[in-house]
N, CA, C and O atoms as a GROMACS GRO file, in nm:
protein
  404
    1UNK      N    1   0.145   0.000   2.648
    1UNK     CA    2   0.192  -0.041   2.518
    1UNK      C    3   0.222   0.080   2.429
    1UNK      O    4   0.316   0.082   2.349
    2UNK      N    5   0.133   0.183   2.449
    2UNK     CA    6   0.163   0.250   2.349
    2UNK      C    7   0.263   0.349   2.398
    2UNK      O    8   0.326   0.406   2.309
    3UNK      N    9   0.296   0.387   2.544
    3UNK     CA   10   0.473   0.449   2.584
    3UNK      C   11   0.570   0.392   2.539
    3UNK      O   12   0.672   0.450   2.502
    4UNK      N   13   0.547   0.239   2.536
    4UNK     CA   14   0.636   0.178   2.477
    4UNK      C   15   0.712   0.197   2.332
    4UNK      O   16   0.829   0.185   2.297
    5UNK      N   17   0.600   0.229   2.270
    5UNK     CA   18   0.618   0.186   2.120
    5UNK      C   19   0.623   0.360   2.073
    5UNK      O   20   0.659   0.389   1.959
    6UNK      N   21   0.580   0.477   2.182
    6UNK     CA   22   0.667   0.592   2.130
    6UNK      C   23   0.785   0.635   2.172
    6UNK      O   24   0.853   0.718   2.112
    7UNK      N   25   0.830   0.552   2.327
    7UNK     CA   26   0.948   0.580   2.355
    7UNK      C   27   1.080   0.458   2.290
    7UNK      O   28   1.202   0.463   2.308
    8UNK      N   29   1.029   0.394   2.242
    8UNK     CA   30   1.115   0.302   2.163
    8UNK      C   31   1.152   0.355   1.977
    8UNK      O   32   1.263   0.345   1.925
    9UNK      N   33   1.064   0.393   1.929
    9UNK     CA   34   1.014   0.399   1.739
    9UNK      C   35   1.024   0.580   1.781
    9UNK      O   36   1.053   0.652   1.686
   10UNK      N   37   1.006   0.634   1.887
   10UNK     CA   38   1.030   0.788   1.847
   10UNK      C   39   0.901   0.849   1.775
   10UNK      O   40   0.872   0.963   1.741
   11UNK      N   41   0.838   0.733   1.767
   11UNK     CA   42   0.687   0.838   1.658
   11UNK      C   43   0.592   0.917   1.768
   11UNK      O   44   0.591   0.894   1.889
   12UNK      N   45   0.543   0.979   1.725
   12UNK     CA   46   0.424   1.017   1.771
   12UNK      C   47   0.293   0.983   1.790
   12UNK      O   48   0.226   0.956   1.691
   13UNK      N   49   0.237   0.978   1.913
   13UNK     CA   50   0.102   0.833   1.926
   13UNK      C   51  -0.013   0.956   1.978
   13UNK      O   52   0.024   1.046   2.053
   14UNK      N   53  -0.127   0.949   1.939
   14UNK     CA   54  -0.274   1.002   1.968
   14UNK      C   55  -0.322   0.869   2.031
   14UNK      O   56  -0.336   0.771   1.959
   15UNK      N   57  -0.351   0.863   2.176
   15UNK     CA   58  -0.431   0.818   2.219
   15UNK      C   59  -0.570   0.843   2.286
   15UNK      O   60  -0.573   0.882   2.402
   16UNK      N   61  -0.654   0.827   2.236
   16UNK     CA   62  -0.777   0.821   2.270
   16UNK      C   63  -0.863   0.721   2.337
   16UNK      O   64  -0.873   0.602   2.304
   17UNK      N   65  -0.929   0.786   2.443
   17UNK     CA   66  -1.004   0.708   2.518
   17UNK      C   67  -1.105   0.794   2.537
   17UNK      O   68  -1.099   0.917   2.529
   18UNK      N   69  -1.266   0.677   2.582
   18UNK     CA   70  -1.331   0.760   2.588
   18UNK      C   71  -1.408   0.722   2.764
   18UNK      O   72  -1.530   0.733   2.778
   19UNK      N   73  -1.338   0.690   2.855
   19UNK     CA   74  -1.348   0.697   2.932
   19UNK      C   75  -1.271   0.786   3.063
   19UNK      O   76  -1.165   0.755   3.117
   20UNK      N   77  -1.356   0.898   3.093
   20UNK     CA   78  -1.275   1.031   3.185
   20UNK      C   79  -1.168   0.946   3.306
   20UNK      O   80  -1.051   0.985   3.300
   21UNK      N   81  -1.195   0.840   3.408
   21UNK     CA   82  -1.121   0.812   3.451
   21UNK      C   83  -0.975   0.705   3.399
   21UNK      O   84  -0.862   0.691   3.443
   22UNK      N   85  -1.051   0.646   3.285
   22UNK     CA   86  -0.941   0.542   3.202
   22UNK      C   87  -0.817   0.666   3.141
   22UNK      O   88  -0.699   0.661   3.176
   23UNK      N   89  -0.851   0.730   3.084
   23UNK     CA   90  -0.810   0.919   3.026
   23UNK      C   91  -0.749   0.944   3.106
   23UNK      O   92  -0.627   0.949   3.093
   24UNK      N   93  -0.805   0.970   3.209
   24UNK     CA   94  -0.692   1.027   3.338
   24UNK      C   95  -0.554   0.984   3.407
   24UNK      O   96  -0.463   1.050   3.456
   25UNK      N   97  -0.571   0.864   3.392
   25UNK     CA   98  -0.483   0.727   3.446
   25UNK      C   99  -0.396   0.714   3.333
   25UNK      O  100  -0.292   0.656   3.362
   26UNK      N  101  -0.405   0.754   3.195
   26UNK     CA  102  -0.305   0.708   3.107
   26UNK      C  103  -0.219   0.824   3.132
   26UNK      O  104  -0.099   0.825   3.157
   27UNK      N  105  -0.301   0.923   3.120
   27UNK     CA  106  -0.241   1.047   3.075
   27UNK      C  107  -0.132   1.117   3.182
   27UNK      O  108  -0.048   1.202   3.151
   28UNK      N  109  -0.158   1.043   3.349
   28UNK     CA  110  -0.072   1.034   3.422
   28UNK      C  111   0.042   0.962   3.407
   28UNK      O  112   0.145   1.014   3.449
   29UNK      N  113   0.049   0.835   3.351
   29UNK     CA  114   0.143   0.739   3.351
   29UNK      C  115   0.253   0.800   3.194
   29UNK      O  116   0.372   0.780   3.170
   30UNK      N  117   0.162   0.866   3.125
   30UNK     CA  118   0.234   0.903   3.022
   30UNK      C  119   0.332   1.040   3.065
   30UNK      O  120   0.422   1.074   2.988
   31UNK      N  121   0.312   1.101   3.170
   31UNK     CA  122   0.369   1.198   3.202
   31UNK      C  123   0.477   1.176   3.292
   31UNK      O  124   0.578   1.246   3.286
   32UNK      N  125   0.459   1.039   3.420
   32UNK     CA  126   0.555   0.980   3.494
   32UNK      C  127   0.645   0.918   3.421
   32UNK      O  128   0.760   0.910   3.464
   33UNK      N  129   0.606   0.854   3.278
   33UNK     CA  130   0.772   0.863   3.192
   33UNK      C  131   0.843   0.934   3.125
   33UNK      O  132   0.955   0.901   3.086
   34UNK      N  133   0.776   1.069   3.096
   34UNK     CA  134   0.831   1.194   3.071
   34UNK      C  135   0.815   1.150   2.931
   34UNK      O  136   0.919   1.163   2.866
   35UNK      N  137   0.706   1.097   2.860
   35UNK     CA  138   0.687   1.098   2.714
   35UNK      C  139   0.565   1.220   2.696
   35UNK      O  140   0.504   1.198   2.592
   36UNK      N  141   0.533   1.296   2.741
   36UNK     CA  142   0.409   1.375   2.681
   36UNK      C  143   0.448   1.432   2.570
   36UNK      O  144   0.364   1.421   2.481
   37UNK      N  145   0.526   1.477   2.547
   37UNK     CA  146   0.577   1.538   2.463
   37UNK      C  147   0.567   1.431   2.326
   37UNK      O  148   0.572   1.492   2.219
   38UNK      N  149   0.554   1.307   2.317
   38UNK     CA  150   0.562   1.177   2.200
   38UNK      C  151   0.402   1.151   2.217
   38UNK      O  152   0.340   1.176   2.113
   39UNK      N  153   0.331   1.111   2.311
   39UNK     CA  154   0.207   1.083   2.336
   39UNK      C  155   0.123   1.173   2.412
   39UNK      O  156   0.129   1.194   2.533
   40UNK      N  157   0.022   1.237   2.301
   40UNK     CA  158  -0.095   1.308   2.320
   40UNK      C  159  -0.221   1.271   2.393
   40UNK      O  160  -0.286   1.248   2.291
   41UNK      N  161  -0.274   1.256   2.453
   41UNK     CA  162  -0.410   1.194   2.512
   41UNK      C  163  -0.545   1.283   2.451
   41UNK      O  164  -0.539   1.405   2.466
   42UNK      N  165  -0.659   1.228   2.386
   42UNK     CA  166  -0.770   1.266   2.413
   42UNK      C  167  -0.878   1.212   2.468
   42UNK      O  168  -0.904   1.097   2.432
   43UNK      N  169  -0.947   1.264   2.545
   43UNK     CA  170  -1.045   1.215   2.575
   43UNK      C  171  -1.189   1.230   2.494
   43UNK      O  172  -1.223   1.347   2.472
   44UNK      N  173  -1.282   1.120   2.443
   44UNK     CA  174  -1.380   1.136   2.356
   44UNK      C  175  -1.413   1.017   2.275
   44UNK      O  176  -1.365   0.906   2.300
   45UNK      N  177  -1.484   1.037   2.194
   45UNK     CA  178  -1.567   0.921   2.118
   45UNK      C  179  -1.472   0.956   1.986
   45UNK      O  180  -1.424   1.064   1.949
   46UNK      N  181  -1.466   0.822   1.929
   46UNK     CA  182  -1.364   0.821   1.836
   46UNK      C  183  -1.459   0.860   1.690
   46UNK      O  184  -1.415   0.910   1.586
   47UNK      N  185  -1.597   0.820   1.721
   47UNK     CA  186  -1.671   0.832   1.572
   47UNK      C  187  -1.701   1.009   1.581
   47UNK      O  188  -1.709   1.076   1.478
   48UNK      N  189  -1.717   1.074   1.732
   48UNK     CA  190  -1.721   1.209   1.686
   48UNK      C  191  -1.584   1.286   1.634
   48UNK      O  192  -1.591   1.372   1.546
   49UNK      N  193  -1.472   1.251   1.689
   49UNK     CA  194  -1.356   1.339   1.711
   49UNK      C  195  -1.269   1.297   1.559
   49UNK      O  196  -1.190   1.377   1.510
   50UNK      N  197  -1.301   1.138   1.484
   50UNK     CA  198  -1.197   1.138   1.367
   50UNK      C  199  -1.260   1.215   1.278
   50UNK      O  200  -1.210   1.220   1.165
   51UNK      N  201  -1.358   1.276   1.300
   51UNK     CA  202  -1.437   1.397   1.174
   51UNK      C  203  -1.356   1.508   1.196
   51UNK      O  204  -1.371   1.600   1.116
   52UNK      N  205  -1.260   1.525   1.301
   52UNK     CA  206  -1.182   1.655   1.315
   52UNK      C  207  -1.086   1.633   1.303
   52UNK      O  208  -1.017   1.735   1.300
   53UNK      N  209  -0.990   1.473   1.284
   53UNK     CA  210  -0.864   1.491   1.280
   53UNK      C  211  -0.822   1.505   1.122
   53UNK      O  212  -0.898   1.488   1.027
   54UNK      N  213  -0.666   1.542   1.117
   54UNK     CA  214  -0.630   1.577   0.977
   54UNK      C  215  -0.648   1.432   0.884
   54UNK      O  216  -0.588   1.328   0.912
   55UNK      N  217  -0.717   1.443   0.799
   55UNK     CA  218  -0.720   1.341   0.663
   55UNK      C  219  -0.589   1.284   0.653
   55UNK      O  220  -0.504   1.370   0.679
   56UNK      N  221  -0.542   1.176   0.626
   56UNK     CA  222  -0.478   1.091   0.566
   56UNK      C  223  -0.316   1.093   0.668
   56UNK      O  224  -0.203   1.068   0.625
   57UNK      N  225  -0.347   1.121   0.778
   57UNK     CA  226  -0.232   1.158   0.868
   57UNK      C  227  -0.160   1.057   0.946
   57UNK      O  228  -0.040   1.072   0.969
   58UNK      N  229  -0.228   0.952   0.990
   58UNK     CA  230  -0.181   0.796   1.078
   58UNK      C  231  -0.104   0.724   0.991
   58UNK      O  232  -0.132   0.752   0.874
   59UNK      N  233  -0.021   0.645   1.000
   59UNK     CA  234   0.026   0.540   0.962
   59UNK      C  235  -0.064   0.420   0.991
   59UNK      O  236  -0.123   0.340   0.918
   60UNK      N  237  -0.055   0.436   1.128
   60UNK     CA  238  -0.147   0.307   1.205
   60UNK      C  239  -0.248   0.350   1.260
   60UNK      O  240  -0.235   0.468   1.292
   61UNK      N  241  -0.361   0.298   1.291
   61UNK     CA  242  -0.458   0.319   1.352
   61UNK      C  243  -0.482   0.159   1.464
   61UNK      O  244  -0.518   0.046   1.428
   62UNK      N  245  -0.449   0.204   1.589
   62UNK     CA  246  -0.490   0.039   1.687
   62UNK      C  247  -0.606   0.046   1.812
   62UNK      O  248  -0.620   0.130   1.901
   63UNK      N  249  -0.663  -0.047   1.788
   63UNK     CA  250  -0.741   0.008   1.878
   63UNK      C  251  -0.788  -0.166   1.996
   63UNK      O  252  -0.826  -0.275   1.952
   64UNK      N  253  -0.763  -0.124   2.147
   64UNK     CA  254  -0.787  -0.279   2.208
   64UNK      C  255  -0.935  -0.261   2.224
   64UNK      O  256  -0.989  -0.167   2.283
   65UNK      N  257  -1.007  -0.384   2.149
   65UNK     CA  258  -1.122  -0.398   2.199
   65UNK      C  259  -1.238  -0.310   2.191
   65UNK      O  260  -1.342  -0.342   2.249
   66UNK      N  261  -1.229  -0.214   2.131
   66UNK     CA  262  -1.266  -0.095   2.104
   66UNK      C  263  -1.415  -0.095   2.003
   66UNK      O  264  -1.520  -0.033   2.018
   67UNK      N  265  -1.369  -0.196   1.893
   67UNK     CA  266  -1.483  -0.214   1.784
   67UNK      C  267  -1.566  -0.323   1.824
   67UNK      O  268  -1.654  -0.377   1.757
   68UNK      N  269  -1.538  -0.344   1.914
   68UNK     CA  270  -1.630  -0.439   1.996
   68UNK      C  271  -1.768  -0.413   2.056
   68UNK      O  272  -1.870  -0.482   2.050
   69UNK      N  273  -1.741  -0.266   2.131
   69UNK     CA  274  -1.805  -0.175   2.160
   69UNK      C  275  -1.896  -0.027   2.039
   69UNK      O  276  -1.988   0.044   2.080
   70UNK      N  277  -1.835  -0.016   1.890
   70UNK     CA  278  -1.920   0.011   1.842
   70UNK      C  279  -1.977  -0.010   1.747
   70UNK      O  280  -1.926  -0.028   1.637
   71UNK      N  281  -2.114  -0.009   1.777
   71UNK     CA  282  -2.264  -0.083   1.679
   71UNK      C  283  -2.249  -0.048   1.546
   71UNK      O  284  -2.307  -0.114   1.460
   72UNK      N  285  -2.158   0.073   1.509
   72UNK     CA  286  -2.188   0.186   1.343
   72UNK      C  287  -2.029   0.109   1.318
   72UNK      O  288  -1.924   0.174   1.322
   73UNK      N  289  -2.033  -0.004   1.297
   73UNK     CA  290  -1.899  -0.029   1.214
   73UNK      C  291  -1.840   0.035   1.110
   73UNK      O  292  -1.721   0.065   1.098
   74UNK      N  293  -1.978   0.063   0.992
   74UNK     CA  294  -1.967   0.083   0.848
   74UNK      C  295  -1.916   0.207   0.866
   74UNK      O  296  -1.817   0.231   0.796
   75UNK      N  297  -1.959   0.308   0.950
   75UNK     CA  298  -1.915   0.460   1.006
   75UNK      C  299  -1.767   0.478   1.041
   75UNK      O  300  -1.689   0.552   0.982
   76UNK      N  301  -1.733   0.384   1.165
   76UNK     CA  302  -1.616   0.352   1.214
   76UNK      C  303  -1.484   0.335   1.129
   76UNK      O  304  -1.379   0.400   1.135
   77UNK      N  305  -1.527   0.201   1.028
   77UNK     CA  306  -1.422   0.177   0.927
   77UNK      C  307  -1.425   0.291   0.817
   77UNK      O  308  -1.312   0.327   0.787
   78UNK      N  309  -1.506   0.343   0.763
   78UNK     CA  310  -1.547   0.490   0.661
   78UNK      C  311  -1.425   0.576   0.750
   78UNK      O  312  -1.339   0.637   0.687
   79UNK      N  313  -1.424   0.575   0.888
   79UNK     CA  314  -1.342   0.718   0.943
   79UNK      C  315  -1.219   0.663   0.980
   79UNK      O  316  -1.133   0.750   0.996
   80UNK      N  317  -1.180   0.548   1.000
   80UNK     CA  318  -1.053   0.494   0.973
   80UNK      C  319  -0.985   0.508   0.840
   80UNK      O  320  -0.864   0.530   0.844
   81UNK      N  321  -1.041   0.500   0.724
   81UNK     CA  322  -0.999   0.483   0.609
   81UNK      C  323  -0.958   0.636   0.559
   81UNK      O  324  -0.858   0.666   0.494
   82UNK      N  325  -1.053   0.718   0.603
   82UNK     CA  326  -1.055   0.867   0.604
   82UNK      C  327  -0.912   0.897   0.648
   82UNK      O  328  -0.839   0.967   0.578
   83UNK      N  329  -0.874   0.846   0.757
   83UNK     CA  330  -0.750   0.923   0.880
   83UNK      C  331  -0.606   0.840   0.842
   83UNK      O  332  -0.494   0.864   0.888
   84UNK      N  333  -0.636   0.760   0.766
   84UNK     CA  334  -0.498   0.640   0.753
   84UNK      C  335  -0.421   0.672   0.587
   84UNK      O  336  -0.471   0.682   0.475
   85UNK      N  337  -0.314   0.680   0.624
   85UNK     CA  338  -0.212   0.706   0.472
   85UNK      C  339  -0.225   0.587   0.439
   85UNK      O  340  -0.196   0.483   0.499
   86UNK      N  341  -0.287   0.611   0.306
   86UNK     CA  342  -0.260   0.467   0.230
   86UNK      C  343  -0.152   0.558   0.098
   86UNK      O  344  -0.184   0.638   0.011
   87UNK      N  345  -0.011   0.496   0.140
   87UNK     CA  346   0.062   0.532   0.034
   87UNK      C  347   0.039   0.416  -0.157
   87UNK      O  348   0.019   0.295  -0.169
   88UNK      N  349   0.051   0.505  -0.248
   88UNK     CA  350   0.030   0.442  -0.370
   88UNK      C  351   0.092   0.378  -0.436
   88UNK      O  352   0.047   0.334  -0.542
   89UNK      N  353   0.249   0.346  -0.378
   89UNK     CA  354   0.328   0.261  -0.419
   89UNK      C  355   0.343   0.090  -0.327
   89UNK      O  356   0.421  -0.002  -0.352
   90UNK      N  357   0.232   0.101  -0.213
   90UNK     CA  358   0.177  -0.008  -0.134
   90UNK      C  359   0.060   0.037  -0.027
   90UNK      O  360   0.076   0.109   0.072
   91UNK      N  361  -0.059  -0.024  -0.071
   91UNK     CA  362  -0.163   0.014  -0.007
   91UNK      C  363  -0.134  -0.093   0.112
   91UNK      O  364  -0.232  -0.123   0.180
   92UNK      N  365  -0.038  -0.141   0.137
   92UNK     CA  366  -0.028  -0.222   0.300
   92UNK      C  367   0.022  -0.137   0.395
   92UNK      O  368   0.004  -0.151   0.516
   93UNK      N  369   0.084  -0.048   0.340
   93UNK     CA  370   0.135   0.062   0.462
   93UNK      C  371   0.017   0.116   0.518
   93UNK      O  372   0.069   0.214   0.570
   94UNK      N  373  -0.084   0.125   0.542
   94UNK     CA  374  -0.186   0.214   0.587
   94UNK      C  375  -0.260   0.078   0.662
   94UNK      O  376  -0.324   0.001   0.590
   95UNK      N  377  -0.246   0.047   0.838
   95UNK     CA  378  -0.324  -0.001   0.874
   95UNK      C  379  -0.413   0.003   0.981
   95UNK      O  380  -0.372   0.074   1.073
   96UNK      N  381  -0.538  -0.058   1.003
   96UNK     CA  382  -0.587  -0.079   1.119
   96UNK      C  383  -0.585  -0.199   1.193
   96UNK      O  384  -0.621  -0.302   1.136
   97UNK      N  385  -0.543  -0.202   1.333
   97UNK     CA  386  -0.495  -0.305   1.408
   97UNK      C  387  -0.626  -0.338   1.521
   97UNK      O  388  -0.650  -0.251   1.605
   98UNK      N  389  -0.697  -0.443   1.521
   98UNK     CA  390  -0.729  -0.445   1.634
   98UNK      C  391  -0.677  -0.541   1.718
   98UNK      O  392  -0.650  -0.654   1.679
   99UNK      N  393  -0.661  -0.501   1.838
   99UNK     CA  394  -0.573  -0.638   1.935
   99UNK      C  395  -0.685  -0.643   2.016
   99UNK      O  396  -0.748  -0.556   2.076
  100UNK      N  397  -0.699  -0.809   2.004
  100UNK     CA  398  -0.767  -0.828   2.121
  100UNK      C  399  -0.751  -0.926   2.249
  100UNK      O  400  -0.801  -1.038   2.249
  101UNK      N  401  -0.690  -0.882   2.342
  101UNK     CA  402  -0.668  -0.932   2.455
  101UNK      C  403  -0.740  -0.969   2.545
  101UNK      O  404  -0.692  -1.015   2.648
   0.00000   0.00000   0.00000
């Protein structure tokens, strides 16, 4: 989904996972469509690593199934809110998506 939506929209996608073989497997498939260059891979825990990404930088933040798995919501949503542009002429542009499939 998310090759999709950088080789279609042209944006730039951070995906994170925090599983080494799930990580591995994207980060291959992202390279067999020749998007690396649009989609970044990290591997890691999202409550340690959004303390390092740049402030107010995402448009979107999506995550499958993800907050399902962690217990520190109040933490979680605090570092979403941290990482997401909320522009001041519409605080709807700045969101978090969870899909759950």
């Amino acid at each position: 989904f998310i090759r999709y939506i950088a080789g279609t929209t042209n944006c730039q996608v951070l995906a994170l996972e925090l599983q080494d073989d799930i990580h591995a497997t994207a980060k291959e498939l992202t390279e067999r469509c020749g998007l690396e260059s649009k989609v970044h891979h990290v591997c890691g825990d999202f409550l340690q690593i959004a303390q390092h990404l740049r402030s107010k930088s995402y448009t979107v933040i999506a995550s499958w199934l993800t907050i399902l798995h962690i217990p520190n919501r109040e933490k979680l949503f605090s570092l979403v809110r941290k990482n997401i542009q909320l522009h001041s002429f519409c605080m709807n542009l700045g969101k978090y998506c969870s899909v759950l499939i």
